[in-house]
Backbone as CSV, one residue per row, in Angstrom:
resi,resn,N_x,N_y,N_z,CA_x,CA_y,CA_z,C_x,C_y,C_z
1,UNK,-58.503,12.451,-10.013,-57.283,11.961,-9.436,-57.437,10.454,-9.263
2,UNK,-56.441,9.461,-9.572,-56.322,8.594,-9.664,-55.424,7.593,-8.284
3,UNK,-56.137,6.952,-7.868,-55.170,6.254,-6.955,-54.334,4.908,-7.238
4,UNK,-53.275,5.544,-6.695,-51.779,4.302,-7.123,-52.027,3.345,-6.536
5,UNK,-52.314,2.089,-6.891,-51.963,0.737,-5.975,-50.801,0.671,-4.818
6,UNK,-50.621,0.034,-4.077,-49.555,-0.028,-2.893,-48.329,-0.877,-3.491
7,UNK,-48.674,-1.406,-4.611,-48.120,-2.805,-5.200,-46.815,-1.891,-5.715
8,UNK,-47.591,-1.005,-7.029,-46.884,0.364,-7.526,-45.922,0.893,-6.451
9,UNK,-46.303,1.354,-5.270,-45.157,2.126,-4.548,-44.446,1.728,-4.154
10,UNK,-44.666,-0.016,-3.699,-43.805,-0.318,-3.292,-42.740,-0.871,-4.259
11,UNK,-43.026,-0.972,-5.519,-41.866,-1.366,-6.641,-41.497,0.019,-6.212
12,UNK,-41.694,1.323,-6.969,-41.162,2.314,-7.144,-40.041,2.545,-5.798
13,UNK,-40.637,2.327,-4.740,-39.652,2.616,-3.749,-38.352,1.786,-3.269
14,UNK,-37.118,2.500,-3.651,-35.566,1.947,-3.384,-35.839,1.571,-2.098
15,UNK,-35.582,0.564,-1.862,-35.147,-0.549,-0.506,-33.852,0.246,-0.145
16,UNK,-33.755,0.957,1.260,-32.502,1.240,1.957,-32.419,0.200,2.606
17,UNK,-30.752,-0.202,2.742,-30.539,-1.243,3.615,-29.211,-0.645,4.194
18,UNK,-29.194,-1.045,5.763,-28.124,0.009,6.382,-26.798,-0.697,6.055
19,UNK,-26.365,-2.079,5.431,-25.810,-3.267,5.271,-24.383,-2.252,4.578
20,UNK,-24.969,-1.938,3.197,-24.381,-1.434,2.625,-23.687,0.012,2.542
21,UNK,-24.290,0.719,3.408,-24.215,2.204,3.637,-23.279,1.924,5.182
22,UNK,-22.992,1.542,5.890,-22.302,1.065,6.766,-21.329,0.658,6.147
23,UNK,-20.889,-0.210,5.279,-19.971,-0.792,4.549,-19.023,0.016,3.914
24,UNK,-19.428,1.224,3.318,-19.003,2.119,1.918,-18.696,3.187,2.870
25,UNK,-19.350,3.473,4.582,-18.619,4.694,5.461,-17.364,3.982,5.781
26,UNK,-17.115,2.613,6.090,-16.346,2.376,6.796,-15.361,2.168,5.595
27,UNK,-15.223,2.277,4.502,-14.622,2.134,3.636,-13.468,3.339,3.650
28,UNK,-14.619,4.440,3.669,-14.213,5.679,3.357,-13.375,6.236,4.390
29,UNK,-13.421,5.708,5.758,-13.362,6.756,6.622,-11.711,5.864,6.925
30,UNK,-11.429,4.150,6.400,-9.947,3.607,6.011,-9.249,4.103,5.092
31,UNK,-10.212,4.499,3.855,-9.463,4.938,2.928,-8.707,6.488,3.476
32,UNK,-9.332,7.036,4.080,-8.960,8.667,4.714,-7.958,8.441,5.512
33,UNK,-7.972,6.934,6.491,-7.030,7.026,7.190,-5.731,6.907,6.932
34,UNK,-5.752,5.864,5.449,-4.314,5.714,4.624,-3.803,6.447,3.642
35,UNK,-4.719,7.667,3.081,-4.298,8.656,2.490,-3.795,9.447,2.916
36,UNK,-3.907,9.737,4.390,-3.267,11.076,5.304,-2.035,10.867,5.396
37,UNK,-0.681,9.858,5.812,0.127,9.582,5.667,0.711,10.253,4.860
38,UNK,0.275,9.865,3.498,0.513,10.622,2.426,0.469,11.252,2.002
39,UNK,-0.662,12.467,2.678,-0.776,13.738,2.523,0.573,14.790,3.307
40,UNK,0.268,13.812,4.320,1.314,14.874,5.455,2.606,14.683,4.766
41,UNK,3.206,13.572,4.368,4.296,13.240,3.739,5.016,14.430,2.463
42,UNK,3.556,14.525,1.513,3.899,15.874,0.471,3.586,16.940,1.335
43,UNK,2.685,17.115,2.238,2.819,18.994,2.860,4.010,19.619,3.469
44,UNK,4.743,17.931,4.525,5.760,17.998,4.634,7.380,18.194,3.685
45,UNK,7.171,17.957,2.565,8.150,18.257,1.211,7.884,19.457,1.494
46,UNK,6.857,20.482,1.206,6.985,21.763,0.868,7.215,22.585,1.997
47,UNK,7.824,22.270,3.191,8.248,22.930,3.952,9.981,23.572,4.284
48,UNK,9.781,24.293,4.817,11.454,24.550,5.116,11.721,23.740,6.028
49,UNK,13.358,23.776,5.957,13.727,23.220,7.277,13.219,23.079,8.751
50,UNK,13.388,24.461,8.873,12.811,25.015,10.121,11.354,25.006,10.440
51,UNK,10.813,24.529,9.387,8.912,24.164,9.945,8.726,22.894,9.602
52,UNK,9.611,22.050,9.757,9.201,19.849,9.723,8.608,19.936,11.092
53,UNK,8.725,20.418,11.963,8.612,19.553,13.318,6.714,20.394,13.407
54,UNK,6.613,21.162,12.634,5.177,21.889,12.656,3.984,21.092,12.472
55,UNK,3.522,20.916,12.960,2.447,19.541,12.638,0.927,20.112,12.116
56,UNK,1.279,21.151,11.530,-0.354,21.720,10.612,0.044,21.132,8.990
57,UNK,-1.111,20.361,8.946,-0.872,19.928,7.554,-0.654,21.203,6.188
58,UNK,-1.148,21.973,6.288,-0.815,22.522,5.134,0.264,23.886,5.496
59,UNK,1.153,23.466,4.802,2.765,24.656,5.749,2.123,26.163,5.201
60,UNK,2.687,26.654,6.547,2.717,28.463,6.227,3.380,28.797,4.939
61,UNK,4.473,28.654,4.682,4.782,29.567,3.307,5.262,28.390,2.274
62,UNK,4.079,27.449,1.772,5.075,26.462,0.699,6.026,27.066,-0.202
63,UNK,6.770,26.065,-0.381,8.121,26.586,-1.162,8.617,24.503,-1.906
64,UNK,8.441,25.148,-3.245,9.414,23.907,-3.642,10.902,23.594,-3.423
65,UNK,11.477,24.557,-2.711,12.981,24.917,-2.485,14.029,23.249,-2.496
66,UNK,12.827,21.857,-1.941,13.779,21.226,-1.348,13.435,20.212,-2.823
67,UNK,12.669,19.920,-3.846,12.265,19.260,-5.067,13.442,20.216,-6.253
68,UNK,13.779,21.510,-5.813,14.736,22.159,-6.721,16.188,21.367,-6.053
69,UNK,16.436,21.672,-5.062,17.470,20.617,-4.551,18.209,19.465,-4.688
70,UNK,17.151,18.829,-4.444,17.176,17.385,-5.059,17.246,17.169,-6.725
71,UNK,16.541,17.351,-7.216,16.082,17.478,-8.662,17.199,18.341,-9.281
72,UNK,17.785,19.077,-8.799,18.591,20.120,-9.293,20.710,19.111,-9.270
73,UNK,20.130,18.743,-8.085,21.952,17.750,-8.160,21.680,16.647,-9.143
74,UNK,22.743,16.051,-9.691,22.728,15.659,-10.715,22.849,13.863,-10.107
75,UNK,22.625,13.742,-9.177,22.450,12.495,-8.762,21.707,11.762,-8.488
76,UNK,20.144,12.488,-9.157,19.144,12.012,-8.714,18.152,10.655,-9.354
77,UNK,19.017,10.985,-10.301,18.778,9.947,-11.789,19.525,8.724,-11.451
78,UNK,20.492,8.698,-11.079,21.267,7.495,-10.564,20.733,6.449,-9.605
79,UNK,20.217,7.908,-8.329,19.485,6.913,-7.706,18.228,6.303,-8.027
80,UNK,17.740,6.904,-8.631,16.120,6.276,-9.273,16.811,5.009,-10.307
81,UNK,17.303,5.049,-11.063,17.914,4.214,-11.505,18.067,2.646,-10.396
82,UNK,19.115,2.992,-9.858,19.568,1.935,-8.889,17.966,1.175,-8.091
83,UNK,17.235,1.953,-7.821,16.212,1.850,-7.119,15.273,0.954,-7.736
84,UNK,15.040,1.485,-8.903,14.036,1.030,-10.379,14.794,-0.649,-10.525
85,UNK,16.281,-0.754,-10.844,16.789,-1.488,-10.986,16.980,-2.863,-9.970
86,UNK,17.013,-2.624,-8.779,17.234,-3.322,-7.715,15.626,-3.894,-7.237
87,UNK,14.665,-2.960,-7.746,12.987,-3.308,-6.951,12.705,-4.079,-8.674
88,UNK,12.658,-4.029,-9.599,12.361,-4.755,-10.899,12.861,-6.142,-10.682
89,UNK,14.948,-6.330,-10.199,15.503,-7.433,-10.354,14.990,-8.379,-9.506
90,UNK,14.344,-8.027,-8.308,14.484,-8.611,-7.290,12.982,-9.405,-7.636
91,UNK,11.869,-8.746,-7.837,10.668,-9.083,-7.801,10.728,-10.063,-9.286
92,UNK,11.527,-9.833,-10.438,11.566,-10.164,-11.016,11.827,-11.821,-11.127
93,UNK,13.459,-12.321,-10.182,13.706,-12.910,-9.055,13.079,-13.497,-8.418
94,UNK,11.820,-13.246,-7.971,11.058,-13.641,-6.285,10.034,-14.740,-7.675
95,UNK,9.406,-14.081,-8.355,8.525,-14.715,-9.234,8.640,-15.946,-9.963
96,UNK,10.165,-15.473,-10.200,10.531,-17.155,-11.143,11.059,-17.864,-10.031
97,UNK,12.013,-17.849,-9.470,12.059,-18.535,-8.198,10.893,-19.498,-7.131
98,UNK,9.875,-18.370,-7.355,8.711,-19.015,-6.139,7.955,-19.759,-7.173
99,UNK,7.750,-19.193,-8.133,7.040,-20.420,-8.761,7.482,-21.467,-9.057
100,UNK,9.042,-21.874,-9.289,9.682,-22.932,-9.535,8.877,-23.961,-7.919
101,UNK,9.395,-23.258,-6.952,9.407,-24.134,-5.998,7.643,-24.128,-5.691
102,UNK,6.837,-23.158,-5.992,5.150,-23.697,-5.633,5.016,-24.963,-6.435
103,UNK,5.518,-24.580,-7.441,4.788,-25.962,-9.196,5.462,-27.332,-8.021
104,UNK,6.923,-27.354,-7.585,7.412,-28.366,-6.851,6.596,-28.552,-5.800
105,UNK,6.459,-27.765,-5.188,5.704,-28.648,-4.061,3.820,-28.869,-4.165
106,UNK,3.558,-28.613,-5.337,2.419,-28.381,-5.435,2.041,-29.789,-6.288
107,UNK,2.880,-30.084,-7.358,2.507,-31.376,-8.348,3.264,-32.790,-7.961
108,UNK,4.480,-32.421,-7.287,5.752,-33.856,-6.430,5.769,-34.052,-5.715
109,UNK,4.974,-35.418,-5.196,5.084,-36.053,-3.860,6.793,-36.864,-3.352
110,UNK,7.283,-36.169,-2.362,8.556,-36.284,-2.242,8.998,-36.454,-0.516
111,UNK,9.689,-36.942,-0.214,10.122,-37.259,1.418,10.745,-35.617,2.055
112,UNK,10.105,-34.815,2.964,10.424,-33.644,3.386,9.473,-32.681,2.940
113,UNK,8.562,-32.804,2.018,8.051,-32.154,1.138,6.921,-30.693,1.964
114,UNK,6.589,-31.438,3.195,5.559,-31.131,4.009,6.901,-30.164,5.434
115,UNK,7.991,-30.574,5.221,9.073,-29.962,5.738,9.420,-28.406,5.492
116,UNK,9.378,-29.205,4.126,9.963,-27.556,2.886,8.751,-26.511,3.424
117,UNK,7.703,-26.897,3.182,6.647,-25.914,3.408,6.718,-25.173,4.513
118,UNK,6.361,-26.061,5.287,6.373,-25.654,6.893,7.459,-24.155,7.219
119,UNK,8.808,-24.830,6.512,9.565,-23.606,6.493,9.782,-22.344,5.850
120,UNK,9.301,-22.925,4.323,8.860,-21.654,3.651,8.067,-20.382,4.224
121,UNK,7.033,-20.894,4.897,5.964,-20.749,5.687,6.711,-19.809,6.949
122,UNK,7.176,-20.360,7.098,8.169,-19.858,9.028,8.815,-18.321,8.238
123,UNK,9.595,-18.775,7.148,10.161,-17.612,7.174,9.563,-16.218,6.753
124,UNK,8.509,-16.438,6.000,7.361,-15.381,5.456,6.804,-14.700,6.988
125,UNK,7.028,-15.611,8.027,6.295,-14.759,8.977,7.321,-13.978,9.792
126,UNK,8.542,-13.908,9.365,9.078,-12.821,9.731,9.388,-12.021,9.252
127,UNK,8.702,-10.167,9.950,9.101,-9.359,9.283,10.463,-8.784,8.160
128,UNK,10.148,-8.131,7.308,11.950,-7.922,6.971,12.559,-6.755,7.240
129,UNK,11.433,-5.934,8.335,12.233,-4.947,9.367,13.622,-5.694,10.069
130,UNK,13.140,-7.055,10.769,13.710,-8.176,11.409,15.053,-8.147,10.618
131,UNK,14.644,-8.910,9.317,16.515,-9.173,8.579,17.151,-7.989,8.359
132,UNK,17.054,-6.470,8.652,17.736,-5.623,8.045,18.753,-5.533,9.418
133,UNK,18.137,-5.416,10.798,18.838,-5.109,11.897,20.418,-6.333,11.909
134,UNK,21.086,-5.719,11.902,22.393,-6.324,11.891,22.719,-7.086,13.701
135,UNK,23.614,-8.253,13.093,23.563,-8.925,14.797,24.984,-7.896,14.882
136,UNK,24.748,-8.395,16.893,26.089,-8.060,17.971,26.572,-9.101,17.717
């Protein structure tokens, strides 16, 4: 029998470091927290009426009843449409727009310039929960 140098074991042996294993739980255990939303969201589809307010994630008797519903009226295409159409135009919109005005304030030294920003700035920090609520 032959004896291993210490030099040997210690190459051979993986370095745990808690750095990373701490890092990749806490990863996991955000990622779990923002998938549930979304879980409950589809368990909730497959319920009846009368069992939404049931708060066990996976319903007593699934039933696609309310995806035949929907899917089944003939209006459902319209709205995906409108939806598809209105979230494409808009972003579509936001892109050429904002870049017009970043390239401007980014390459033209101009009187207000440090103005414009400031406000650009102001209005990004309000929610757009905020602009939907209609005034008294």
């Amino acid at each position: 029998m032959t004896a291993i140098p210490s030099t040997e074991l210690r190459a051979n042996r993986r370095d745990i470091r808690p750095g990373p294993i701490i890092a990749r739980t806490m990863l996991l255990i955000g990622g779990l927290i923002m998938v549930t939303p979304l879980l409950f969201m589809f368990s909730t589809s497959l319920k009846t009426a009368g069992q939404v307010y049931d708060l066990r994630l996976i319903p007593a008797a699934p039933t696609f009843e309310n995806y035949i519903k929907v899917l089944g009226d003939g209006r459902f295409m319209r709205w995906f449409f409108n939806s598809t159409f209105i979230a494409l135009t808009v972003t579509i919109s936001n892109v050429f727009f904002d870049s017009l005005v970043g390239y401007t304030l980014a390459k033209f030294e101009f009187r207000g310039r440090y103005f414009i920003f400031l406000a650009i700035l102001s209005t990004l920090m309000i929610p757009t929960e905020m602009l939907v609520i209609p005034g008294i």
